[in-house]
N, C-alpha and C positions, 0 to 999 in steps of 0.2 A: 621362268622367263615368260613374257608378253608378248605377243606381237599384235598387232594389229592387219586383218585382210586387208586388201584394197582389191575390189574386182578390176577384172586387164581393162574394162570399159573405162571407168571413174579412173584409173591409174594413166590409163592413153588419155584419154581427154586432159588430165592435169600435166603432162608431162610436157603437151602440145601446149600447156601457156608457157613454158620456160625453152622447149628446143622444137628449133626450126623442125627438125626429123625426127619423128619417131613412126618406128618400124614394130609392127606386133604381128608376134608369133605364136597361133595357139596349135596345141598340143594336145588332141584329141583322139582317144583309143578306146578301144575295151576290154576289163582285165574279165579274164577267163576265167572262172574259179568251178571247178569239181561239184561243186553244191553252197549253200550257202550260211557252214561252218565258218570260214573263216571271218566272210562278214559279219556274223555273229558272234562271234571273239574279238574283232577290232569295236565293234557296235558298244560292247561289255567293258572296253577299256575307255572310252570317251569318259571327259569329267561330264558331258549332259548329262550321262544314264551315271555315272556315279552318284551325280547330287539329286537322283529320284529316289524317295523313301523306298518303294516299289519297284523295280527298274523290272521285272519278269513280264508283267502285258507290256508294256513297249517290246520288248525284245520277241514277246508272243507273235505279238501284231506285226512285228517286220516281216520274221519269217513264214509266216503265213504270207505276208504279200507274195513273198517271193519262194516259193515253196515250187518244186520243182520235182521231176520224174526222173527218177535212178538212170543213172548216165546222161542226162540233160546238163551241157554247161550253161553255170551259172553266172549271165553276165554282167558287170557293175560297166557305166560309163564313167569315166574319168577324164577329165577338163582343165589341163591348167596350161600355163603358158608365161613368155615373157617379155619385153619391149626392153629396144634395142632405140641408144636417142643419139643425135648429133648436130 
């Protein structure tokens, strides 16, 4: 299956040339994660790093950015949201 993003910006602005009203609602948090195992298991499962002949420095270099002190939560921001038209 395909899908195609549309960011809530390009999505709100197209949605305002067809309804009078559109309402957007974004949905903004922090996932909290222990260290940054799990991003680095999700990071592993993407088709990006699948279709790297190499995918070990990519995965080196994330977690290096984000390398952190034993008991320091690891935080990802997460963004998404939806629009509501009438």
């Amino acid at each position: 299956m395909w899908h195609d993003r549309l960011p809530l910006d390009q999505g709100e602005a197209l949605l305002h040339t067809i309804f009078a009203d559109v309402t957007r609602h974004d949905l903004v948090s922090t996932l909290r994660l222990p260290g940054p195992e799990p991003a680095v298991a999700y990071l592993r499962s993407t088709i990006v790093t699948s279709l790297l002949a190499d995918p070990e420095p990519f995965i080196a270099a994330f977690t290096r950015r984000y390398q952190n002190d034993a008991g320091v939560t690891f935080g990802v921001t997460t963004h998404s949201g939806f629009l509501v038209c009438a």
